[in-house]
C-alpha positions as CSV (number, residue, x, y, z in Angstrom):
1,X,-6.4,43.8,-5.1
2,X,-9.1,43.8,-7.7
3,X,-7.1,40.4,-9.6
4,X,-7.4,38.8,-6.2
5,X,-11.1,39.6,-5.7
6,X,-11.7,38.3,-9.0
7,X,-9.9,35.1,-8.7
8,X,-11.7,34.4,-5.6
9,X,-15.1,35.3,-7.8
10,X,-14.1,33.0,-10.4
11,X,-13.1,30.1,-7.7
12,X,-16.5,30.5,-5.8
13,X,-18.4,30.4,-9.1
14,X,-16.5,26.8,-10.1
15,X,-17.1,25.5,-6.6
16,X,-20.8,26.7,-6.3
17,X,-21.2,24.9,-9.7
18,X,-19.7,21.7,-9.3
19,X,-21.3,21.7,-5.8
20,X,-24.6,21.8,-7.8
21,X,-23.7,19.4,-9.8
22,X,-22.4,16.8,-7.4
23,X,-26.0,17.3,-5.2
24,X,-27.8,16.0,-8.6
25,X,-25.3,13.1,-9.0
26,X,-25.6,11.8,-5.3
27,X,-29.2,11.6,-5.0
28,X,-28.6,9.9,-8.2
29,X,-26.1,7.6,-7.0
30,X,-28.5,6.3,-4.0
31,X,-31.0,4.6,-5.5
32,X,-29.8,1.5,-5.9
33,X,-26.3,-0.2,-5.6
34,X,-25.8,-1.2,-9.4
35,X,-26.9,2.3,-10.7
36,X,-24.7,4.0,-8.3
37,X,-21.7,2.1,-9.5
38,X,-22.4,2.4,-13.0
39,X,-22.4,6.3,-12.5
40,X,-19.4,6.3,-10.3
41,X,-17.6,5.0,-13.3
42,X,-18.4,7.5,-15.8
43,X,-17.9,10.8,-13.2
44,X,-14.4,9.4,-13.2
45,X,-14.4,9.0,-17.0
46,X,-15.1,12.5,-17.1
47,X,-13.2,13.9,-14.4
48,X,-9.9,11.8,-15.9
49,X,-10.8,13.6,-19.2
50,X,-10.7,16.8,-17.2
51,X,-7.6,16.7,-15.5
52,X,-5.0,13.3,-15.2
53,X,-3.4,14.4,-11.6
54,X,-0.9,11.1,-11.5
55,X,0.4,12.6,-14.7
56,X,1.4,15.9,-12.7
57,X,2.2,14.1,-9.4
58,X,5.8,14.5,-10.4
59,X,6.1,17.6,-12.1
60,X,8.0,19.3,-9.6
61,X,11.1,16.4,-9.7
62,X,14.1,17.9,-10.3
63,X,15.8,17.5,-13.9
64,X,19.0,19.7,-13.5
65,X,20.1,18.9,-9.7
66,X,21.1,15.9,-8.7
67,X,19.1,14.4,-5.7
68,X,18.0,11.8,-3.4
69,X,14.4,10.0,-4.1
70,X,12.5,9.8,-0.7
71,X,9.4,6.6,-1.5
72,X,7.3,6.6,1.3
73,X,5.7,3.7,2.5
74,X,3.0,3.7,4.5
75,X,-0.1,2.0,6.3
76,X,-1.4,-1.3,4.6
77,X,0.3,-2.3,1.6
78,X,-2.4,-2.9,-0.5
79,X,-3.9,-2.3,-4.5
80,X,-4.1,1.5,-5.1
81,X,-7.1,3.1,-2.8
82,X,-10.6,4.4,-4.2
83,X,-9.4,8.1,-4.4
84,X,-8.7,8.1,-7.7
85,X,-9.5,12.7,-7.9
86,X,-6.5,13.6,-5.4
87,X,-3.8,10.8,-5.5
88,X,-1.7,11.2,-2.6
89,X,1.3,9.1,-1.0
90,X,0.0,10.2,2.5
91,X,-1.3,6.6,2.8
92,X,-0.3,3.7,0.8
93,X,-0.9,4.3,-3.0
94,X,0.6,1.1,-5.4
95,X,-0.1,2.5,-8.6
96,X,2.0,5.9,-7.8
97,X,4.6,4.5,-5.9
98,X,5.1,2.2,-8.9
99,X,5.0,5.3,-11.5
100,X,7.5,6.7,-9.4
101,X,10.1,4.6,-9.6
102,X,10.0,4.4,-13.2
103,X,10.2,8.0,-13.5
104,X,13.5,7.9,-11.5
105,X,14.7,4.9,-13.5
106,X,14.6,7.6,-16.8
107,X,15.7,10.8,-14.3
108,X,19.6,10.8,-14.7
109,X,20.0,13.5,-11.9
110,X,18.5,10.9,-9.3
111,X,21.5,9.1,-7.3
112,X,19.4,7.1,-5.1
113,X,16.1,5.9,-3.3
114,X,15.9,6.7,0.7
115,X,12.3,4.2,1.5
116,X,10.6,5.5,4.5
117,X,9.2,2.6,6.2
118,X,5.8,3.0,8.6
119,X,3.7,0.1,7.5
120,X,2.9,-3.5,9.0
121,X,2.6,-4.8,5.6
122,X,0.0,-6.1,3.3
123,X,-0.8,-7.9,0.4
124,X,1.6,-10.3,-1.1
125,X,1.1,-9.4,-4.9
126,X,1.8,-5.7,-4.0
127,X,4.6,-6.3,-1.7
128,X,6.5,-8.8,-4.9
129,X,5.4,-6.3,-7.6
130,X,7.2,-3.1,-5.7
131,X,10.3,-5.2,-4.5
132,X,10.8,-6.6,-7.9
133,X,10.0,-3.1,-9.3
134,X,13.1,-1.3,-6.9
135,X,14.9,-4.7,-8.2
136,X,14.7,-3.9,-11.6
137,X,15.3,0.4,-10.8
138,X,19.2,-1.1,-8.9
139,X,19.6,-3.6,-11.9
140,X,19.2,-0.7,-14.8
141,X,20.8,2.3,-12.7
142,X,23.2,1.1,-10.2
143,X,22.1,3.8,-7.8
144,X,22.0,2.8,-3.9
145,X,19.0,2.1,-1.9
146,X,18.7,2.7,1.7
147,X,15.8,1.4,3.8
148,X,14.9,3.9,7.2
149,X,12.2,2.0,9.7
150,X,10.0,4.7,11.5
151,X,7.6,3.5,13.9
152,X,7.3,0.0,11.8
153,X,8.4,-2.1,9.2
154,X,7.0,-5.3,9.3
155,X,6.3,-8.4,7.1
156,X,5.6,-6.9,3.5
157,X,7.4,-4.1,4.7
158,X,10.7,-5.8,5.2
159,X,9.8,-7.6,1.9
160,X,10.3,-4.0,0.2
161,X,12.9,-3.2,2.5
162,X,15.2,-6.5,1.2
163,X,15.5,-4.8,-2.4
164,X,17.8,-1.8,-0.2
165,X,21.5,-2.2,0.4
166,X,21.4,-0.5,4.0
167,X,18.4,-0.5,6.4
168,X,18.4,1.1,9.5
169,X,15.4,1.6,12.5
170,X,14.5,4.0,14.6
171,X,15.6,2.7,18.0
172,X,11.8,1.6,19.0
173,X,11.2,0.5,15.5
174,X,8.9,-2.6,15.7
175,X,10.1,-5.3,12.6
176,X,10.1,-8.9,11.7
177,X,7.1,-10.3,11.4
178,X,8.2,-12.6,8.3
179,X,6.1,-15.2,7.1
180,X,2.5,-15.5,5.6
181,X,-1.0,-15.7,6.8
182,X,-4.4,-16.3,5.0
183,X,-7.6,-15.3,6.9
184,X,-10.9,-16.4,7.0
185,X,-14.2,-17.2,9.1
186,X,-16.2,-20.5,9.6
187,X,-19.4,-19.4,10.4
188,X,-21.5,-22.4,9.8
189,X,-22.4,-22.7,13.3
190,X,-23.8,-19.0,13.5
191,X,-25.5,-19.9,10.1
192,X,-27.4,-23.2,11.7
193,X,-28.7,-21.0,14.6
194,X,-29.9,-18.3,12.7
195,X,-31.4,-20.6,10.0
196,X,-29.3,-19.8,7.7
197,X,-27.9,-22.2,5.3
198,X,-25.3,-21.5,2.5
199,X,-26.0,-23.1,-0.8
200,X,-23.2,-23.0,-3.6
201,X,-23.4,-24.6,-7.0
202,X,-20.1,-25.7,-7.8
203,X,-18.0,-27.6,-10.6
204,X,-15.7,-29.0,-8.6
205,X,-15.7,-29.8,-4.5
206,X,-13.0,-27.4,-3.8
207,X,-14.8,-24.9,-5.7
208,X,-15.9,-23.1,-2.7
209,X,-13.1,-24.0,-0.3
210,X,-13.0,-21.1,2.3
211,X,-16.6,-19.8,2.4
212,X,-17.7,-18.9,5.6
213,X,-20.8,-20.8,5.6
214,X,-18.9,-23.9,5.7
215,X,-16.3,-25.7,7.6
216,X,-13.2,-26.6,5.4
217,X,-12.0,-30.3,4.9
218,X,-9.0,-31.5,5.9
219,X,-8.1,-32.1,2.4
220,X,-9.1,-28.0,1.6
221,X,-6.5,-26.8,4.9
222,X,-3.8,-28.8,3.4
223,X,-4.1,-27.5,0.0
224,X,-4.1,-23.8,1.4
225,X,-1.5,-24.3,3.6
226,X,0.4,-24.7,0.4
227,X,0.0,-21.8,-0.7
228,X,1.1,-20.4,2.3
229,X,4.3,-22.6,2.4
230,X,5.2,-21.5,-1.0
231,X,4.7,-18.0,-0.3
232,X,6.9,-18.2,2.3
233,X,9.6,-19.7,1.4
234,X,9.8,-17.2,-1.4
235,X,9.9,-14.7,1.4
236,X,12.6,-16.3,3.4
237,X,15.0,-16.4,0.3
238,X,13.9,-12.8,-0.9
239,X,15.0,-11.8,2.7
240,X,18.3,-14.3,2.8
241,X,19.4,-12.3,-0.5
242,X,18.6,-8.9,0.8
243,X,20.6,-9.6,4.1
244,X,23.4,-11.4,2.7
245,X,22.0,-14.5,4.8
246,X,21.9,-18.4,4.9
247,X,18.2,-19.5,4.2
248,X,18.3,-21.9,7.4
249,X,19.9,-18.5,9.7
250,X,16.6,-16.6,8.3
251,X,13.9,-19.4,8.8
252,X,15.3,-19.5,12.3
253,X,13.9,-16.1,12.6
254,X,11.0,-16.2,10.2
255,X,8.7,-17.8,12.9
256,X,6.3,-14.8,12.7
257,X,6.7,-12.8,15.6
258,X,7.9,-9.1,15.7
259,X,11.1,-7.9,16.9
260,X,12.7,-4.6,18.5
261,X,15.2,-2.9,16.5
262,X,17.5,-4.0,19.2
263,X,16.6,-7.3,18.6
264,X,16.5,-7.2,14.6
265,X,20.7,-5.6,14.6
266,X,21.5,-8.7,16.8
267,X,19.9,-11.0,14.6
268,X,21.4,-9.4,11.3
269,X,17.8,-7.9,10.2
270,X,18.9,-4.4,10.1
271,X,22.7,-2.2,9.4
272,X,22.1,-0.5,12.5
273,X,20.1,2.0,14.8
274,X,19.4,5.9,14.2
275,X,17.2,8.9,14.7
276,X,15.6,10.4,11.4
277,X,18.5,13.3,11.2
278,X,20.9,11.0,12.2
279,X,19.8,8.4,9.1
280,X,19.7,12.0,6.7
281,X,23.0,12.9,7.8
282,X,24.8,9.2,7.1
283,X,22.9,9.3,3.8
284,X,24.0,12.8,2.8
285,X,27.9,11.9,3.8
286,X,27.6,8.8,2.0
287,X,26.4,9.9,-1.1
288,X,27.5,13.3,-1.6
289,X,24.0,14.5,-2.5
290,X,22.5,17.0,-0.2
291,X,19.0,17.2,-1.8
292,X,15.9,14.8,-1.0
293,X,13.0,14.8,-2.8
294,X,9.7,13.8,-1.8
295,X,6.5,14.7,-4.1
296,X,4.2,17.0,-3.0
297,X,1.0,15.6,-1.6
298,X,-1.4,19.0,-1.9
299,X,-1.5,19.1,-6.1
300,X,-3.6,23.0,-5.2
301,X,-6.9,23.8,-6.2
302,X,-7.9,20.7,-8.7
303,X,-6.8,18.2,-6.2
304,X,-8.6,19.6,-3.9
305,X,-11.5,20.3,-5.4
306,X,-12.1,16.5,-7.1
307,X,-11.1,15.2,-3.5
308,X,-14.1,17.1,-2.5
309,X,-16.1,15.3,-5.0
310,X,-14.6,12.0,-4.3
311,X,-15.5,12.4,-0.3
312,X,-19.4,13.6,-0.8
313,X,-20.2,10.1,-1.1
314,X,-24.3,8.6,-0.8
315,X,-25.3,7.0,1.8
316,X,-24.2,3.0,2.0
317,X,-27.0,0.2,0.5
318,X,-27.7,-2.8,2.4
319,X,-25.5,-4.6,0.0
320,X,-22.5,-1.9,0.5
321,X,-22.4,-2.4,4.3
322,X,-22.4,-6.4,3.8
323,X,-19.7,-6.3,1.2
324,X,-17.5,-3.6,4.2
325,X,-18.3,-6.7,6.6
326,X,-17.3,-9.7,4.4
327,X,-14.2,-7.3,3.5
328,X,-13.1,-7.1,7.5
329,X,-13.9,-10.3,7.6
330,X,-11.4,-11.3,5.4
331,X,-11.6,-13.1,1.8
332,X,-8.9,-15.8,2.3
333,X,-6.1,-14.3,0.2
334,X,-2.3,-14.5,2.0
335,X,-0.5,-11.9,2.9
336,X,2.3,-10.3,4.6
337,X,0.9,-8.9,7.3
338,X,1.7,-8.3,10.9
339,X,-1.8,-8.9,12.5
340,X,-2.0,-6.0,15.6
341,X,-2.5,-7.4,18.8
342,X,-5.3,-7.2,20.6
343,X,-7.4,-6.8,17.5
């Protein structure tokens, strides 16, 4: 009793301290935007001295069993997000997902990767990078993949899912979605009403191609429709491969819109239709391996703690909430992304 009453001392003391200290280091952070960012930087300096979580992510992987890898993926696939105290693979996180798979490239007790799709895809760097990096994990182990589709697996998400021998969807799985999209906003009209005008000092007349203050050219469209041309068929032959498919059979599909998981197992896009057990138990069966392992999100008390820090945030600058907008807004880049309706 007294060892647990003087943990619980020596855990409120830390937390009462570091509480102090974050207090001095917010009203710090909010006095201007460059300041704040500057100081941002070197409480995660420290903090990464402290403790390197992603380092201990894995720790609890098994190294004398042989297993099953569950990857998760989900929500936007996108570059690692700003909680860099308590990593987590609750929500899409590229840098630990690709750490992962190297560590069950070197893990000789792993017999294969189960990827648990929930996502509506993402950025077209991060999607490439992860396929190519499960790619490379098949290539150097010859261990199976298998691909299950929860509530979604669309765009970048089945761009993943091609690098998996077997994929298989929840019966009102929503897929598809193949193809490429770049967004942006022309809001030169807005601009002229509001007196607004924007001025760029450019070295070439492409230069600022995209900005919302004003309207593209013809000649600007065609050359980022390129882009998007390229990109895509890259996707449609990534997809082909995966699903043992003629190019022309996948473009026929690849028109952008989203399909049922009835629809995709007619049209060759998926092996076939389960529930979540059912999916375990064909898994299990197929490859004799009765253990899955997933990592642990909760890493205890640091991860909690620094994912206390990271949350206590000041409050947003002028310049912070305009960079939020012009990020909603959309900066142009293509991706792999099914766009929700209605939104």
């Amino acid at each position: 009793m007294k060892k647990k009453q003087s943990t619980g001392m020596i855990l409120a003391a830390v937390i009462f301290i570091v509480t102090g200290v974050i207090s001095v280091i917010t009203n710090t952070l909010s006095a201007n935007y460059g300041e704040k960012k500057a100081a941002e930087a070197e409480l995660s300096r420290m903090l990464g001295e402290v403790t390197d979580e992603s380092a201990s992510f894995f720790s609890d992987m098994p190294t004398n069993r042989d297993f099953i890898a569950v990857i998760p993926i989900r929500g936007t696939i996108q570059a690692s997000g700003s909680n860099k105290y308590s990593p987590s693979l609750d929500s899409y996180n590229h840098d630990l997902l690709m750490a992962y798979v190297d560590r069950l490239i070197e893990n000789e007790h792993n017999k294969g990767i189960i990827l648990r799709m929930d996502t509506p895809g993402g950025g077209v760097y991060q999607a490439d990078e992860l396929y190519l990096k499960l790619m490379k994990y098949k290539e150097e182990t010859d261990r199976p993949i298998w691909t299950y589709m929860e509530s979604m697996c669309c765009s970048g998400g089945v761009y993943i899912a091609s690098a998996s021998d077997e994929q298989y969807a929840n019966r009102i799985t929503e897929t598809g979605s193949i193809g490429v999209i770049m967004s942006t906003y022309d809001l030169s009209e807005l601009y002229g009403k509001l007196g607004v005008k924007e001025v760029n000092i450019v070295s070439a007349k492409n230069k600022d191609m995209g900005t919302p203050g004003k309207p593209m050219t013809d000649e600007q469209m065609e050359i980022l429709q390129s882009i998007v041309d390229e990109y895509y068929e890259q996707f449609v032959e990534i997809v082909a491969e995966g699903r043992g498919m003629d190019v022309k059979d996948v473009k026929k599909l690849a028109d952008g819109r989203v399909y049922t998981a009835s629809q995709a197992l007619e049209n060759g896009l998926i092996d076939g239709i389960k529930t979540s057990e059912e999916f375990d138990a064909y898994v299990r069966e197929e490859s004799g391996v009765d253990l899955f392992y997933e990592p642990k999100s909760d890493s205890g008390y640091l991860s909690w703690l620094f994912g206390s820090i990271s949350s206590l945030q000041a409050p947003k600058t002028e310049t912070e909430i305009l960079l939020d907008l012009a990020d909603r807004l959309g900066n142009g880049g293509p991706m792999f992304y099914a766009e929700p309706i209605g939104q």
